[in-house]
Backbone as a ProteinNet text record, in pm:
[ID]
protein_1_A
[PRIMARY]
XXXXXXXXXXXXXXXXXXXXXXXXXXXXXXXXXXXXXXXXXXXXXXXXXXXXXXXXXXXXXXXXXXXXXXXXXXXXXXXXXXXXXXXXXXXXXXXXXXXXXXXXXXXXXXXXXXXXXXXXXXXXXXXXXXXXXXXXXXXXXXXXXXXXXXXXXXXXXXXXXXXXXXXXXXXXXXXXXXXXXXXXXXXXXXXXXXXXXXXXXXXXXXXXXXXXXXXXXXXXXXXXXXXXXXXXXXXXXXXXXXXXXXXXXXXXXXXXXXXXXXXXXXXXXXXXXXXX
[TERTIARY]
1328.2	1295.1	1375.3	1417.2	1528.6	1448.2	1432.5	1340.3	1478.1	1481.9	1573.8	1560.8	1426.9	1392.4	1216.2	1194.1	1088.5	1018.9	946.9	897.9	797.4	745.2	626.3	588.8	422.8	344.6	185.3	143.8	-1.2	-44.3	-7.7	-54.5	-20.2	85.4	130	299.2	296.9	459.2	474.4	582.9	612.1	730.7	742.5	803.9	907.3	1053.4	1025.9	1157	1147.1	1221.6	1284.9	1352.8	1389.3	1413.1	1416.9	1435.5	1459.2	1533.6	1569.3	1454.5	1409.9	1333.4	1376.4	1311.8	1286.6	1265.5	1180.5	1089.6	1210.7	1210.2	1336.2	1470.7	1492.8	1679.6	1755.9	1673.5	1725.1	1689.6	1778.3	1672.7	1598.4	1492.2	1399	1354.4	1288.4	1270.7	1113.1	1089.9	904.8	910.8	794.6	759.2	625	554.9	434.3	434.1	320.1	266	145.9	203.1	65.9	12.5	-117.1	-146.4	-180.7	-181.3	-173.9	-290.6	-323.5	-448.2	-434.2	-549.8	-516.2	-479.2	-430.7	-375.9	-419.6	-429	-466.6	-580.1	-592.2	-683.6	-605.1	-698.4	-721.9	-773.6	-621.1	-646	-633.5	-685.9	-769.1	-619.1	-587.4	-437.6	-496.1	-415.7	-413.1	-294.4	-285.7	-154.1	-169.9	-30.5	-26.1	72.4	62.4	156.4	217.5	358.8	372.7	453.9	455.3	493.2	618.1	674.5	755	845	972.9	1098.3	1074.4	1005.5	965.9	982.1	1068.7	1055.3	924.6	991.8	871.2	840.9	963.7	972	897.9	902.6	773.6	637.9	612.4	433.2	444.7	580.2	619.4	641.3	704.6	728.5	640	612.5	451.4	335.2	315.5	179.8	69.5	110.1	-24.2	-108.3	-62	-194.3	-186.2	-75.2	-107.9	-215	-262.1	-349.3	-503.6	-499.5	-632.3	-634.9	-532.1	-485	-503.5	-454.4	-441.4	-642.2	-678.6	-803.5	-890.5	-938.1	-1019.4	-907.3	-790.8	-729.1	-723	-599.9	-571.9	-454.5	-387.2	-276.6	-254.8	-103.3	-82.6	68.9	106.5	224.6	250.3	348.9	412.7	512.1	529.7	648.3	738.8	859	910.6	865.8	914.2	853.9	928.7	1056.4	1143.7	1245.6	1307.2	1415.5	1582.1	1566.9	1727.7	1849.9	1984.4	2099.7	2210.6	2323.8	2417.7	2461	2369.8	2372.5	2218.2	2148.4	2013.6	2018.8	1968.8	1974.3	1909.9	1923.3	1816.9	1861.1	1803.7	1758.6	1789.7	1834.9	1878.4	1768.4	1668.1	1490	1463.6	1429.2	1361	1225.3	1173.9	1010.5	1055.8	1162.8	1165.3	1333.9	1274.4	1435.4	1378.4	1511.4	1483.2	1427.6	1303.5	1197.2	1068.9	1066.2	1016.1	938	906.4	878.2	726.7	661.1	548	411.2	465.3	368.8	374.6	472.6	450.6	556.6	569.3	650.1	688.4	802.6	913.1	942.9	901.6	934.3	1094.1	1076.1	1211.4	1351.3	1463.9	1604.6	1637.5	1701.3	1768.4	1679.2	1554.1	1472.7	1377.7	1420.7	1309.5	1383.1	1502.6	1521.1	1498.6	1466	1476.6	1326	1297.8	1158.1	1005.3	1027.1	936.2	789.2	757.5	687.5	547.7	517	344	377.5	434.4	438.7	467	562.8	572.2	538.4	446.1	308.8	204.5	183.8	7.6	81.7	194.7	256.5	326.4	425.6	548.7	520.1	495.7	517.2	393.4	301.5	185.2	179.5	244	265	371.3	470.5	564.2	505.6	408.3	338.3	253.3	151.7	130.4	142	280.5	352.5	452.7	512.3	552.3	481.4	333.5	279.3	151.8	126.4	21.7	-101	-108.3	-251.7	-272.6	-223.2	-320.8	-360	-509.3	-583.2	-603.2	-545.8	-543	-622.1	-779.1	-907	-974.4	-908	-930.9	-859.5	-873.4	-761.4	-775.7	-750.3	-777.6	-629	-643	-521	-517	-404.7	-449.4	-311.2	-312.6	-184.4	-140.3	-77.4	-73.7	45.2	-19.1	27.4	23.8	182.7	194.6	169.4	143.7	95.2	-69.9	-120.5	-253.5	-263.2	-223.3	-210.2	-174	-127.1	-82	-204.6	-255.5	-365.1	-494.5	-529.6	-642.9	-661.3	-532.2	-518.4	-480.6	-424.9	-409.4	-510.1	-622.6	-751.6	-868.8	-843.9	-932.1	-912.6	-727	-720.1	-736.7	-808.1	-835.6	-896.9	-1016.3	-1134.8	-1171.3	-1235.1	-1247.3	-1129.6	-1017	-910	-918.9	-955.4	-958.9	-1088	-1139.4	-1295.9	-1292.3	-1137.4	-1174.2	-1062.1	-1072.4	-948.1	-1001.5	-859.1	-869.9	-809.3	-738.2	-641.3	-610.7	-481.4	-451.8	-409.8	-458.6	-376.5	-337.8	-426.2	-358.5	-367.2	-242.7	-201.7	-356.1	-422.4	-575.9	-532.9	-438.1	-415.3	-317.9	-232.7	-72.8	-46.8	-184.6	-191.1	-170.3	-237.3	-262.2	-183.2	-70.9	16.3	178.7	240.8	409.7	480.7	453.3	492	442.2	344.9	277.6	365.9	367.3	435.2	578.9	628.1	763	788.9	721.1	736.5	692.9	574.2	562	597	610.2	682.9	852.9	929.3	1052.8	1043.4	936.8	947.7	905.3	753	654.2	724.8	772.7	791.5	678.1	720.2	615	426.7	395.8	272.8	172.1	93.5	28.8	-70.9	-115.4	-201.2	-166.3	-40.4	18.6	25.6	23.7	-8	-141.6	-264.6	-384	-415.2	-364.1	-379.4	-297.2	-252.8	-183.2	-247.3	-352	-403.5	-551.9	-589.6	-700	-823	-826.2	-935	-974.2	-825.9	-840.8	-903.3	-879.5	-911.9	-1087.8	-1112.7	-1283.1	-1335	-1259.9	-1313.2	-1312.9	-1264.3	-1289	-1309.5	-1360.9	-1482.7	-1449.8	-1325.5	-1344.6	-1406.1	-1444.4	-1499	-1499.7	-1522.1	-1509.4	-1592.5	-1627.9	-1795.6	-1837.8	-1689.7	-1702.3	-1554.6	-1511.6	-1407	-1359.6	-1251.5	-1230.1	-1126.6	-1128.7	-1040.6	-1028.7	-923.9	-891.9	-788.4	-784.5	-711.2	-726.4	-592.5	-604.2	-643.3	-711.9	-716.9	-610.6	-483.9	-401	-279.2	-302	-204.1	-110.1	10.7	66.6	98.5	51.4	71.3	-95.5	-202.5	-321.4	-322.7	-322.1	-438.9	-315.4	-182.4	-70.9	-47.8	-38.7	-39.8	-120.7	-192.2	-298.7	-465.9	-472.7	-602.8	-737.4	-791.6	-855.3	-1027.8	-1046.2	-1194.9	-1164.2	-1078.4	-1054.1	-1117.1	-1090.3	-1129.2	-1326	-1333.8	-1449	-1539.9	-1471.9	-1592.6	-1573.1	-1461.6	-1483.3	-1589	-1591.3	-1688.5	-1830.4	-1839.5	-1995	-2020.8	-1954	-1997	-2013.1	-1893.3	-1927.9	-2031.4	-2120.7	-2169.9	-2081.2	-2003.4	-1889.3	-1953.4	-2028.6	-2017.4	-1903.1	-1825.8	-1696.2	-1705.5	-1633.4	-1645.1	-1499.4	-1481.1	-1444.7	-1394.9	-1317.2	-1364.8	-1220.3	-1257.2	-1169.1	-1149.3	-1028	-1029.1	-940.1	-1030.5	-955.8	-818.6	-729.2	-611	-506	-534.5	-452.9	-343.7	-227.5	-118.8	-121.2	18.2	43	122.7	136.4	244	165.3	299.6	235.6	162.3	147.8	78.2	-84.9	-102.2	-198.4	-268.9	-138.9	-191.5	-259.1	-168.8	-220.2	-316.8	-368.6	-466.6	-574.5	-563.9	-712.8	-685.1	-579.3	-509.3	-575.5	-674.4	-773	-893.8	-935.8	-1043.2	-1028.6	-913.9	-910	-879.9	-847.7	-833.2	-990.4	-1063.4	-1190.1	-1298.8	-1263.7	-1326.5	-1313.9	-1190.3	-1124.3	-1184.3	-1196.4	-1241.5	-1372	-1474	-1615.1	-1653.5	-1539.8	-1537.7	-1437.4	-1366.7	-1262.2	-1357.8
660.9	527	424.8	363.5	222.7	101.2	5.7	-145.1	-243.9	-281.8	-372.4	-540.2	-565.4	-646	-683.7	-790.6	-771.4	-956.5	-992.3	-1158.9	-1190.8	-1260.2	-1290.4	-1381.2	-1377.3	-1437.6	-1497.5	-1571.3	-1554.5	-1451.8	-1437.4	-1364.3	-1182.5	-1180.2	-1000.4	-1026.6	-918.1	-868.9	-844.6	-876.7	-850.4	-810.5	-683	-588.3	-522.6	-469	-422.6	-308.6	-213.2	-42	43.6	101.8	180.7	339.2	446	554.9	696.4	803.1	879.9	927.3	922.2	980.1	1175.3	1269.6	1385.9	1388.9	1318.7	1347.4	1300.2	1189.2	1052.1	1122.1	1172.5	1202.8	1071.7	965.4	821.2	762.7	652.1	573.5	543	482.4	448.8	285.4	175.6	52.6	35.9	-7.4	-39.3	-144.4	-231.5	-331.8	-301.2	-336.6	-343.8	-472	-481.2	-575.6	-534.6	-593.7	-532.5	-615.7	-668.1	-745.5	-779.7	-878	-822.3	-731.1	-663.4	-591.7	-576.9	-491.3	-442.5	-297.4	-302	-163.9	-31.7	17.5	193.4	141.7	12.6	-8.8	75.8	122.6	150.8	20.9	76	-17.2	-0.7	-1.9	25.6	-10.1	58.8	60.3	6.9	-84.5	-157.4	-145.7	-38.2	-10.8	-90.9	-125.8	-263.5	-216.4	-156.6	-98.1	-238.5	-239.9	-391.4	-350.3	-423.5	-427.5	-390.8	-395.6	-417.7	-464.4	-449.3	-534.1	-525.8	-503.8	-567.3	-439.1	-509.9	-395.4	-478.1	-393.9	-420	-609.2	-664.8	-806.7	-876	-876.1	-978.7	-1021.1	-896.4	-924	-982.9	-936.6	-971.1	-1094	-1145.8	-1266.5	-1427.5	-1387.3	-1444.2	-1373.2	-1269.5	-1222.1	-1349.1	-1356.4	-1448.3	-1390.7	-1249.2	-1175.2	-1158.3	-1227.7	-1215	-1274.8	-1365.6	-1477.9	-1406	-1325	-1268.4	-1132	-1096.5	-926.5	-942.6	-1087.4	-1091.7	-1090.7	-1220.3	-1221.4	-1079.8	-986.1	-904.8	-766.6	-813	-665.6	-541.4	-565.1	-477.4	-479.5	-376	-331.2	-307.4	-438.3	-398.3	-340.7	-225.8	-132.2	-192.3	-214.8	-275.3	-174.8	-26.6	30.3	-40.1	44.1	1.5	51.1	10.2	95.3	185.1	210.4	320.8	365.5	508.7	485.4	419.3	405.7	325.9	392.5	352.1	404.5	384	400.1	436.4	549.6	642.9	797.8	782.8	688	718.4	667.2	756.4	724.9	580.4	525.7	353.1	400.2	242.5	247.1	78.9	14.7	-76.2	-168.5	-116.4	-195.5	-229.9	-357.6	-403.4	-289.7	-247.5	-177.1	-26.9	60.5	170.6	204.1	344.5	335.5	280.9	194.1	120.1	40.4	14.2	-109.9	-58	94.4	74.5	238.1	252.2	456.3	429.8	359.7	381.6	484	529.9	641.7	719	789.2	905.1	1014.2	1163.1	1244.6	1267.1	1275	1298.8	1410	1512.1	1609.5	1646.2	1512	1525.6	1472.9	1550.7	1518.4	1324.5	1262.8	1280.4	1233.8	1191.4	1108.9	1202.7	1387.7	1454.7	1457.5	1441.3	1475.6	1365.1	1229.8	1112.4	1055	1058.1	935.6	1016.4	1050.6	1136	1031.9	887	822.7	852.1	932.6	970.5	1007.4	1160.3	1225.2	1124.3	1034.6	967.8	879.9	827.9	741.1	804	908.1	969.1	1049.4	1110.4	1183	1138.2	1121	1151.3	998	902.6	732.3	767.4	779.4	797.9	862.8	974.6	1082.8	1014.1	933.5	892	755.8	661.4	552.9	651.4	712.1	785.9	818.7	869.9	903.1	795	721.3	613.9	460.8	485.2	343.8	388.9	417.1	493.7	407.1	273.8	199.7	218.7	315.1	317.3	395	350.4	472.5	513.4	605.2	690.1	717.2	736.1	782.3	674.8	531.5	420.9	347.4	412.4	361.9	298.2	189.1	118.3	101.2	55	111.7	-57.2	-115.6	-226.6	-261.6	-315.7	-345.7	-447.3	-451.8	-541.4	-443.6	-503.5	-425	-313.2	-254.9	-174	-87.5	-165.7	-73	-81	-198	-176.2	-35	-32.6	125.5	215.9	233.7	319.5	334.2	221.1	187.9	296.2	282.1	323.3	484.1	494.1	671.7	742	661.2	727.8	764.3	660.8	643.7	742.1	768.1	812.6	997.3	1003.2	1108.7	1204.7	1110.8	1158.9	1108.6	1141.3	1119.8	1141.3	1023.3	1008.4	963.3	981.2	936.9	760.8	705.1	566.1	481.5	419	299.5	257	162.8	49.9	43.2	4.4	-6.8	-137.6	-182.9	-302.5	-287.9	-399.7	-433.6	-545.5	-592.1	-743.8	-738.9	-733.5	-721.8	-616.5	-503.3	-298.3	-332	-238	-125.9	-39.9	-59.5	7.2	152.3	146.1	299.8	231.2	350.7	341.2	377	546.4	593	488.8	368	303.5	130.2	123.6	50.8	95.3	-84.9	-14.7	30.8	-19.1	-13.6	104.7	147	343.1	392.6	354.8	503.2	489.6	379.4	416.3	494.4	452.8	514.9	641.4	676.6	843	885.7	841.1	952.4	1002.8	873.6	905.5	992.3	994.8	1058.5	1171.2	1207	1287.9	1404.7	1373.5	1378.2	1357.8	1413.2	1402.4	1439	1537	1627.8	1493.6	1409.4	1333.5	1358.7	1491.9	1581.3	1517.2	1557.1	1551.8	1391.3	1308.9	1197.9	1144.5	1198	1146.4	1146.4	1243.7	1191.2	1056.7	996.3	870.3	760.4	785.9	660.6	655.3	532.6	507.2	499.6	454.9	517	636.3	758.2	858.4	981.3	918.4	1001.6	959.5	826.1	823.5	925	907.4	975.7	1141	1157.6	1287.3	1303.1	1228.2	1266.9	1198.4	1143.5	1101.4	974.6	967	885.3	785.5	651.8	587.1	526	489.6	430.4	265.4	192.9	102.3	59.5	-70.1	-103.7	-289.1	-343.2	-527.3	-497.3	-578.8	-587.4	-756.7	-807.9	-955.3	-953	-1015.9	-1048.7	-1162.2	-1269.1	-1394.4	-1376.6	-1497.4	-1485	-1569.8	-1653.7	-1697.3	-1565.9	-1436.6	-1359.5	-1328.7	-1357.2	-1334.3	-1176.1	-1057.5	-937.2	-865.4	-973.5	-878.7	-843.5	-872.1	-789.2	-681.3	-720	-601.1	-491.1	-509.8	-430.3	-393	-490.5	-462.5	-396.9	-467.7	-432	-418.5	-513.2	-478.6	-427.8	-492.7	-475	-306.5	-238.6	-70.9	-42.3	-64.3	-54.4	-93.9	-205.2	-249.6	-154.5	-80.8	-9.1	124.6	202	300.5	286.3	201.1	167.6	176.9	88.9	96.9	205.6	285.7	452.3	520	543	608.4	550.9	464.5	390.1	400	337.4	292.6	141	76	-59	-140.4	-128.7	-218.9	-339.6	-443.5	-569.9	-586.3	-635.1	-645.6	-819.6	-896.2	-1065.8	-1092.7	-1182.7	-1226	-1349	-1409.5	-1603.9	-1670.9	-1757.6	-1859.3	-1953.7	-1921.9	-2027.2	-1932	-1829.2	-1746.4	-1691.3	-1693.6	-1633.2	-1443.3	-1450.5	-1270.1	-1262.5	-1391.5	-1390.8	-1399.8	-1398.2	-1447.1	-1573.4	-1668.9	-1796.9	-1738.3	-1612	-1557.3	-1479.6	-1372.6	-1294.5	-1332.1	-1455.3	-1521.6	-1606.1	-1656.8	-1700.3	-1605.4	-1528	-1397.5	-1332.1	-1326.1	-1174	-1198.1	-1313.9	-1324.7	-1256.3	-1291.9	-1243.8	-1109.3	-1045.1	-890.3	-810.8	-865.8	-846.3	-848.5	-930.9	-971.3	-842.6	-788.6	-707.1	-556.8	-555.6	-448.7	-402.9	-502.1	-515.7	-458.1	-565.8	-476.5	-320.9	-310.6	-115.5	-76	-108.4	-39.5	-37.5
-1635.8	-1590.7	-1669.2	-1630.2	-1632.4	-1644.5	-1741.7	-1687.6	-1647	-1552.7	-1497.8	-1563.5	-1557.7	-1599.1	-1677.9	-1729.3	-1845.3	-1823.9	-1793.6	-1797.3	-1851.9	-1923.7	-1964	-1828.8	-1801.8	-1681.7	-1739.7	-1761.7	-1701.2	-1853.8	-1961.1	-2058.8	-2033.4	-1983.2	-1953.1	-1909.7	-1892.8	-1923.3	-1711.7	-1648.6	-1534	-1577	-1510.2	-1541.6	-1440.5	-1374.6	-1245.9	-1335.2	-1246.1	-1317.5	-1215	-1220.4	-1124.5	-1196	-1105.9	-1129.4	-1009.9	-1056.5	-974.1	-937.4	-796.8	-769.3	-680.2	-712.5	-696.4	-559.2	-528.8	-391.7	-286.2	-271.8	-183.7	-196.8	-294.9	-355.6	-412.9	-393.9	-458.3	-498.2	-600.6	-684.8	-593.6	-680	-568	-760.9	-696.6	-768	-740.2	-896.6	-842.8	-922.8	-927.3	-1050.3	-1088.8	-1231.8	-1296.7	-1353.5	-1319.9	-1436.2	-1541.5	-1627.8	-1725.4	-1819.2	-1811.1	-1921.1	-2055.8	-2141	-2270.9	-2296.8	-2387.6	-2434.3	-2536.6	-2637.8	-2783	-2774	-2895.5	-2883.8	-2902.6	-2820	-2803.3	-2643.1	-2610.6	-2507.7	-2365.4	-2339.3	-2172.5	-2063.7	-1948.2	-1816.7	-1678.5	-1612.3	-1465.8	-1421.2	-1283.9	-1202.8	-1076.4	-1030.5	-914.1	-843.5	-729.4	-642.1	-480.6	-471.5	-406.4	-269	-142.9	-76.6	-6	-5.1	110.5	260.9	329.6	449.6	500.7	646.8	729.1	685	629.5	569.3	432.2	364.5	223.3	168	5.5	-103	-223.3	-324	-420.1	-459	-452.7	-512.9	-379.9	-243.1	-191.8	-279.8	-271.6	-358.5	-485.2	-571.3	-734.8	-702.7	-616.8	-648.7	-541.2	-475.4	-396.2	-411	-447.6	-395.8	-544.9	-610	-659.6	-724	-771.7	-810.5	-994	-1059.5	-1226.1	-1248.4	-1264.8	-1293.7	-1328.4	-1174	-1155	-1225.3	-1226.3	-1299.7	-1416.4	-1490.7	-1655.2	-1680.9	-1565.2	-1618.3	-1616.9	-1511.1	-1512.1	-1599.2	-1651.6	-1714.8	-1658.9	-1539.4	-1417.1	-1451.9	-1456.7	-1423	-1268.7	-1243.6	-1108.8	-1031.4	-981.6	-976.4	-788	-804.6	-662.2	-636.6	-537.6	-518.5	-409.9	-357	-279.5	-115.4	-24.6	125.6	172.4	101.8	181.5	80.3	80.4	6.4	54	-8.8	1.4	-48.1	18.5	-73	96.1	29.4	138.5	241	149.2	223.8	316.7	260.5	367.6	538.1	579.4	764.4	785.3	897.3	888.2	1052.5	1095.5	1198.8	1258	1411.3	1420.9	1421.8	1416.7	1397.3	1284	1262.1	1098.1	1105.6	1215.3	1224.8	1204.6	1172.7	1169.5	1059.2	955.4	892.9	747.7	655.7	565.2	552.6	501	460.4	554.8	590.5	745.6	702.8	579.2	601.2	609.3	566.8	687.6	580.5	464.2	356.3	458	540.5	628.6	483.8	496.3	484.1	628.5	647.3	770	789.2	917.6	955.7	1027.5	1076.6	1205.8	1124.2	1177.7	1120.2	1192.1	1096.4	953	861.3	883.1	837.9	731.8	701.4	662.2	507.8	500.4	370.1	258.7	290.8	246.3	231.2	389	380.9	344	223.2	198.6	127.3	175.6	86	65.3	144.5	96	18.3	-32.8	-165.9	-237.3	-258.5	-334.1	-396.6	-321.9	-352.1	-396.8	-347.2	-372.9	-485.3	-513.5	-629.1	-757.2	-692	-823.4	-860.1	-829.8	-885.5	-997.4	-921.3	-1024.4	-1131.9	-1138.1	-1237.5	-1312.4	-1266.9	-1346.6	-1474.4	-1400.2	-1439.2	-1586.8	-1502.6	-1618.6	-1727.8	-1703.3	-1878.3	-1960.9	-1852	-1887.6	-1967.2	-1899.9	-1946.3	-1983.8	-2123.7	-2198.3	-2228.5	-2140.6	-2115.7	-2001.3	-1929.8	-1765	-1799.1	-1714.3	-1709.6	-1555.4	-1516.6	-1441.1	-1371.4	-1453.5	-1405.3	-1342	-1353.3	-1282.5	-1141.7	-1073	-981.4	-847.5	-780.5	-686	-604.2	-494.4	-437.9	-288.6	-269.7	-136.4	-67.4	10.1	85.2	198.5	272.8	342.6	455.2	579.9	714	743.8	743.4	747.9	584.8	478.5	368.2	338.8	424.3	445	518.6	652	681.5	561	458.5	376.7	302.9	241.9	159	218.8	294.5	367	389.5	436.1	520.3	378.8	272	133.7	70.6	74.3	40.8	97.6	220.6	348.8	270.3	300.4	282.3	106	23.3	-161.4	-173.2	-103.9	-149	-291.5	-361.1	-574.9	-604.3	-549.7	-620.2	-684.5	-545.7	-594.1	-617.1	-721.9	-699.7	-581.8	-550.1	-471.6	-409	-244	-136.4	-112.7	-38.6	3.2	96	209.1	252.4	295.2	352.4	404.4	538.7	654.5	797	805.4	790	796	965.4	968.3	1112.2	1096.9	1135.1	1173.5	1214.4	1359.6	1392.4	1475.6	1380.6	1474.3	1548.5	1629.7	1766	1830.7	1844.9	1941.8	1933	1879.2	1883.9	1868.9	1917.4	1934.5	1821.2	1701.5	1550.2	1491.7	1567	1494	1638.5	1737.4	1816.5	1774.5	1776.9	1731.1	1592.8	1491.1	1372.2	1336	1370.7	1390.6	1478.9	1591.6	1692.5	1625.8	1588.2	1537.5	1403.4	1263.5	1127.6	1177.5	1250.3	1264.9	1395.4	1510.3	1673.7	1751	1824.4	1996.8	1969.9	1861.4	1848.5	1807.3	1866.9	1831.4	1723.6	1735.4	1666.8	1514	1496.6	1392.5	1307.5	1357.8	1374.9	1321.3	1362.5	1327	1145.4	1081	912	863.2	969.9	897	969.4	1040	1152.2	1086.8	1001.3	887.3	1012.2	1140.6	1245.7	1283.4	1325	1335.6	1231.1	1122.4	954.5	947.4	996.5	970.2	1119.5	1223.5	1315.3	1324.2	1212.8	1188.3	1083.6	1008	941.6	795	767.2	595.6	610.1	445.5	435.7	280.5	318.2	187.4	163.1	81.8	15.9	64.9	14.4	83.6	93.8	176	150.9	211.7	163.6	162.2	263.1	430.3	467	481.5	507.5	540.3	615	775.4	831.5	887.7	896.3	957.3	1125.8	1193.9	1286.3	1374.1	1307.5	1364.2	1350.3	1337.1	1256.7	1437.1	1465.9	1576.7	1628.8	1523.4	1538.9	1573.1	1559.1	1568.2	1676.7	1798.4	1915.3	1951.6	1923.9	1984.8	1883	1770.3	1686	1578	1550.2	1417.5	1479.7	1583.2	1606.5	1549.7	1452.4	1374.6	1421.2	1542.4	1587.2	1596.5	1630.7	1602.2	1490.3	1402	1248.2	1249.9	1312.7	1292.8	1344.9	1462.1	1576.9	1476.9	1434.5	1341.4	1263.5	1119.7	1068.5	1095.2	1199.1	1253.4	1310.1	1377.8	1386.8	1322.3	1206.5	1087.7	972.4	968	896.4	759.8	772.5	662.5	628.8	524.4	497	436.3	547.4	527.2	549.8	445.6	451.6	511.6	681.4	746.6	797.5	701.5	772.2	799.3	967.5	1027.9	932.1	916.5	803.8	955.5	1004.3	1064.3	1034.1	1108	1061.6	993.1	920.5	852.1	931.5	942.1	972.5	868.3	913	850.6	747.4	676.5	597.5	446.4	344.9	219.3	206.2	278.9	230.3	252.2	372.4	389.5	278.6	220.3	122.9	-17.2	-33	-151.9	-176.4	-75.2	-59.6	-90.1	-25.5	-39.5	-167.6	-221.6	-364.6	-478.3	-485.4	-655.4	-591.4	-453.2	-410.7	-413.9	-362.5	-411.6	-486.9	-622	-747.4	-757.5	-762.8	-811.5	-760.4	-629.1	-604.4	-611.1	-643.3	-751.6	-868	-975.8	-1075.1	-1091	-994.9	-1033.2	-961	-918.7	-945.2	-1002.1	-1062.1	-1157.9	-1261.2
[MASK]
++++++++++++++++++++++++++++++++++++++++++++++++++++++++++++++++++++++++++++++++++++++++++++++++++++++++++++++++++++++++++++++++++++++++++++++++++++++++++++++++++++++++++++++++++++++++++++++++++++++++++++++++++++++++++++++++++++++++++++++++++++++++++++++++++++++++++++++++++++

């Protein structure tokens, strides 16, 4: 691991690193933040998946969330959404390719040797944080996202069960079965077997049966991607079948962007916290 760069914020260190990743075949870039503490202290991990186009610096540099991280003493790890490099395959879509892997592992050529980001999220980053940053604690872990990494957040969550206290999300892809941004993207990593498909769709995973204790979603209701792609009343009707007590709230006026995320990102820090 490489630190690219190092900032003081808000009473903690913002941090962002890169390293060869195993899993991807390429560097691959994350950022942390970590706040001050004493020494030999243990601190609760807050993993942050981001969206459609976006690497790790959207959230680092809008998301809004030191302030609230320094106060409740969260460590928060921002990866990237895809690997990158000149040898990696992409795609002429900002929605599929680079900026675009979706926390799927990729079955189908050219996309299998590269876009491997579940493992790499639910694996090797973590294991790397781990040994690298000897105040996380590990055994504390909360996990949230936005869009398409709200989708990540959830089906990551759904699918490791104990792994995490507390999920969140900001405007998740609910189920990508049933929009244009999940069929294009698993049909192209995954192929045609829809079957195959349902462990990455955070509706399809409660409808067969996982389950999470509780969980924070927030989506705007001015957001121009909900009823075509986000779908969130999907999510809502899961829930209430599965008796999931999910805190589920539409915010009037909210768009899909960062002025959205940051607005809500102390509130979900905050609710992080009292289960970390």
């Amino acid at each position: 691991m490489e630190q690219q760069s190092s900032t003081r914020a808000h009473g903690g260190t913002q941090g962002v690193y890169t390293h060869q990743s195993e899993v991807t075949g390429t560097p691959m870039t994350f950022s942390v933040f970590v706040p001050d503490h004493a020494e030999g202290a243990k601190l609760p991990v807050l993993w942050y998946l981001s969206g459609l186009t976006c690497t790790h610096a959207n959230v680092t540099e809008k998301g809004e969330f030191r302030r609230a991280c320094a106060e409740h003493g969260i460590i928060f790890v921002a990866p990237d959404t895809s690997p990158r490099g000149d040898d990696v395959p992409d795609d002429e879509g900002y929605d599929f390719g680079k900026g675009a892997g979706f926390y799927v592992d990729a079955t189908q050529e050219p996309w299998a040797a590269n876009f491997k980001m579940r493992s790499y999220v639910e694996q090797e980053l973590p294991a790397l944080v781990a040994a690298e940053f000897p105040m996380a604690d590990m055994g504390r872990q909360g996990i949230t996202g936005h869009s398409m990494g709200g989708h990540g957040a959830l089906t990551i969550a759904l699918r490791n069960p104990g792994r995490f206290r507390s999920v969140s999300a900001f405007a998740p892809i609910v189920s990508p079965l049933n929009c244009p941004w999940g069929e294009k993207a698993l049909g192209g990593y995954l192929g045609d077997d829809k079957s195959a498909w349902r462990e990455y769709d955070a509706c399809a995973l409660i409808e067969d049966g996982a389950r999470l204790p509780d969980f924070l979603v927030d989506q705007g209701e001015a957001d121009n991607f909900l009823h075509e792609q986000l779908k969130t009343g999907l999510l809502v009707m899961a829930c209430r079948k599965a008796g999931i007590p999910a805190t589920i709230r539409m915010q009037p006026g909210y768009d899909h962007s960062y002025y959205f995320i940051s607005s809500f990102m102390a509130d979900h820090v905050k609710w992080h916290a009292a289960r970390l």
